[in-house]
C-alpha positions in Angstrom: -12.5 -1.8 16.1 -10.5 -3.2 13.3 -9.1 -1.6 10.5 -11.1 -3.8 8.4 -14.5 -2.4 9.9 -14.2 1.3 8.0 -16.4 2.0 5.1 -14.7 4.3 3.1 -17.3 7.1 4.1 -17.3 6.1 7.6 -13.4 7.0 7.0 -13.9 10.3 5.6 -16.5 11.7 8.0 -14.5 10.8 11.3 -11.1 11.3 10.2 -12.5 14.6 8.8 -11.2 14.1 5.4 -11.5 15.8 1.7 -11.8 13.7 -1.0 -10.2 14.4 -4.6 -11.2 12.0 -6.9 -9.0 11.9 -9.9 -7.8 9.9 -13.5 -4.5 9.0 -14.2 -3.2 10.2 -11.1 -0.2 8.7 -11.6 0.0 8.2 -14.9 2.8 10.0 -15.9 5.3 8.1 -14.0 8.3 6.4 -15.7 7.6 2.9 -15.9 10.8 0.5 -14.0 12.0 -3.0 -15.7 11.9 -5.5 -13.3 14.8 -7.7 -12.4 14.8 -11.2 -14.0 13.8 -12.6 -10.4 11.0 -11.0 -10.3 9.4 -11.9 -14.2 10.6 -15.5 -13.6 8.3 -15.3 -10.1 5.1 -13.5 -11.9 5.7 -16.2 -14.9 4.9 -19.3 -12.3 3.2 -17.4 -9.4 0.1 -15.7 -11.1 -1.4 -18.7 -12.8 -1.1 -20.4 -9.2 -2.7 -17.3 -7.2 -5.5 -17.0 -9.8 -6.1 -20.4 -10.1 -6.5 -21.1 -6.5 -8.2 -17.6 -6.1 -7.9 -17.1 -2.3 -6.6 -13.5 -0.6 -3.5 -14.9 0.8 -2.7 -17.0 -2.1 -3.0 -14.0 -4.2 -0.6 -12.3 -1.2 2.1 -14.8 -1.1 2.5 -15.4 -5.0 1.8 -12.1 -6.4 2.0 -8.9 -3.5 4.9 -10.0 -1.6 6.8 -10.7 -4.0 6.1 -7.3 -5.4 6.9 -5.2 -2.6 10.2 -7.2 -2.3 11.1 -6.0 -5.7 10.6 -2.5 -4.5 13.0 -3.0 -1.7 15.9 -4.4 -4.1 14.8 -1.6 -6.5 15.9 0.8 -3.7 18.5 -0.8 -2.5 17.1 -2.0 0.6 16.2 0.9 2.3 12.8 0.1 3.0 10.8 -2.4 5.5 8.3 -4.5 4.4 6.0 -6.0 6.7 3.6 -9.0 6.4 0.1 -9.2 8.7 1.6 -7.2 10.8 -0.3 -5.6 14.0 -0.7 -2.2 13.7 -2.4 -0.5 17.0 -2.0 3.3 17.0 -5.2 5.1 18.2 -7.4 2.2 19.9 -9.8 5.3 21.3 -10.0 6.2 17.3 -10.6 2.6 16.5 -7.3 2.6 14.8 -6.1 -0.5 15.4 -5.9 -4.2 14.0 -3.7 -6.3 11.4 -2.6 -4.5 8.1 -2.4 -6.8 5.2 1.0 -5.0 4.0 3.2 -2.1 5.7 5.9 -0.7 4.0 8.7 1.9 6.3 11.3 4.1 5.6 13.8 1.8 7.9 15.5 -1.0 6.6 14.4 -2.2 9.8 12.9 -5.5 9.8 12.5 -6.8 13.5 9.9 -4.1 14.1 7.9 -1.2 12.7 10.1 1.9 12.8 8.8 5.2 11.6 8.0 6.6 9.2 5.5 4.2 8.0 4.8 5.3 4.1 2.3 2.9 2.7 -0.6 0.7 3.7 -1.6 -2.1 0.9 -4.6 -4.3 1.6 -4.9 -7.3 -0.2 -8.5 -8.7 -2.1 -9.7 -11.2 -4.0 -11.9 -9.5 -6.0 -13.8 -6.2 -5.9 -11.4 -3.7 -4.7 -14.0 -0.8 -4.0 -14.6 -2.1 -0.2 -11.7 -2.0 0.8 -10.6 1.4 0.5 -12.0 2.6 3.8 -9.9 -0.1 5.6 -6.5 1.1 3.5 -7.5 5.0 4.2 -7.9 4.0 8.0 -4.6 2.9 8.0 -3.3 5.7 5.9 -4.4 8.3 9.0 -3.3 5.5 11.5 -0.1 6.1 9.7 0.1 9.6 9.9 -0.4 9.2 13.8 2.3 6.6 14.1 4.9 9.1 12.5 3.7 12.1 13.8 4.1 10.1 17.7 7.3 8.9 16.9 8.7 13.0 16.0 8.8 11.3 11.8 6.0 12.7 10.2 6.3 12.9 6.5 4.3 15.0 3.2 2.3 12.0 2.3 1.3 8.8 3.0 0.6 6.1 0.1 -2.2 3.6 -0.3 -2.5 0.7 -2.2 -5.8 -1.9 -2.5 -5.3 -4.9 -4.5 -6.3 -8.3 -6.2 -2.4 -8.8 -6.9 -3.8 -8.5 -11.1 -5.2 -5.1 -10.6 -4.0 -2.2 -8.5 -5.5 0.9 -7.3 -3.7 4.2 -5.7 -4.8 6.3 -2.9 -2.5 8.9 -1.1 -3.2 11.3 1.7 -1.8 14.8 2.6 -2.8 16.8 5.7 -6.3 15.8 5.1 -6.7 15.6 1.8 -7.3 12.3 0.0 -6.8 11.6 -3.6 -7.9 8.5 -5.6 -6.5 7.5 -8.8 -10.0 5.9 -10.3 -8.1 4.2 -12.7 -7.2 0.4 -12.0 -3.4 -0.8 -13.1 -3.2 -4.2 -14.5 -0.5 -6.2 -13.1 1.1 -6.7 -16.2 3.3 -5.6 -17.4 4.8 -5.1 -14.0 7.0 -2.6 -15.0 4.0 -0.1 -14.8 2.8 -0.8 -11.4 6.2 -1.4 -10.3 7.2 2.4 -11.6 4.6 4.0 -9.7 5.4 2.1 -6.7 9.0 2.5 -6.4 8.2 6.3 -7.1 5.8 6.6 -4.3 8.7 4.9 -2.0 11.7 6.6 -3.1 13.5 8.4 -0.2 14.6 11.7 -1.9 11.1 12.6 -2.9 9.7 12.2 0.7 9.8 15.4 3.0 
């Protein structure tokens, strides 16, 4: 079954989860300025994606380009991955296409572990979405812990590219920022991504 098939309490109940529901998770995080590249992207690329109002527009113009200022942030030491297949557990029904992976590995020809973060991408109402992103949160956990390069915590993102919501799991405990980060500024959403991401933070 894909990804995209898990309610979020379907997610809970198999994976066997505890869910911590929580404000201003990460609220408290420095924000980071954003290179000019990236402003002078948002300044033409958001009107577009919200305009035309589709998932992958909303992908191309505003997500990827993003998570591709995360990677210049830190220095390129991350992967990012586009629609990339991600089967791990078919037996667990983890498997399917992930909207956004991001790894450890500056690798880019494949997914190397550890995989740290799992954004799905929406046009609208993010709430339905966040069983798919948990799914591949545990799928995540899997993949690392297979591959000998399991890690504290694994991040999740679910997003209309003008509003952002957090998720990160740990063992198998769950926590959910309930409050939604506008896009802009960027430097907000951008701090608490590069934070999430940054390697000498991650056990």
């Amino acid at each position: 079954m894909p990804y995209s098939k898990f309610t979020f309490s379907r997610a809970v109940e198999d994976f066997d989860l505890t869910v911590r529901e929580e404000s201003n998770l990460f609220a408290a995080i420095e924000p980071v300025v954003p290179t000019p590249l990236l402003r002078d992207l948002l300044r033409e690329n958001v009107p577009w994606a919200v305009a035309v109002g589709s998932e992958k527009a909303r992908s191309e113009g505003i997500i990827n380009p993003v998570l591709l200022e995360v990677k210049r942030q830190l220095g390129g030491q991350v992967g990012v991955f586009s629609g990339e297949e991600f089967n791990v557990d078919i037996a667990a029904d983890l498997n399917g296409f992930c909207d956004f992976l991001v790894s450890r590995s500056s690798e880019q020809l494949y997914v190397k572990a550890p995989v740290l973060m799992l954004v799905e991408a929406k046009k609208e109402d993010l709430k339905p979405a966040l069983g798919q992103c948990l799914a591949e949160m545990v799928a995540a956990q899997r993949f690392n812990a297979m591959k000998g390069q399991a890690v504290a915590t694994i991040y999740g993102v679910v997003t209309s590219g003008t509003v952002w919501r957090f998720l990160q799991l740990t063992g198998q405990v769950v926590s959910i920022d309930l409050t939604d980060y506008p896009l802009l500024p960027v430097d907000n959403v951008l701090g608490v991504l590069v934070w999430m991401l940054r390697l000498d933070s991650l056990a």
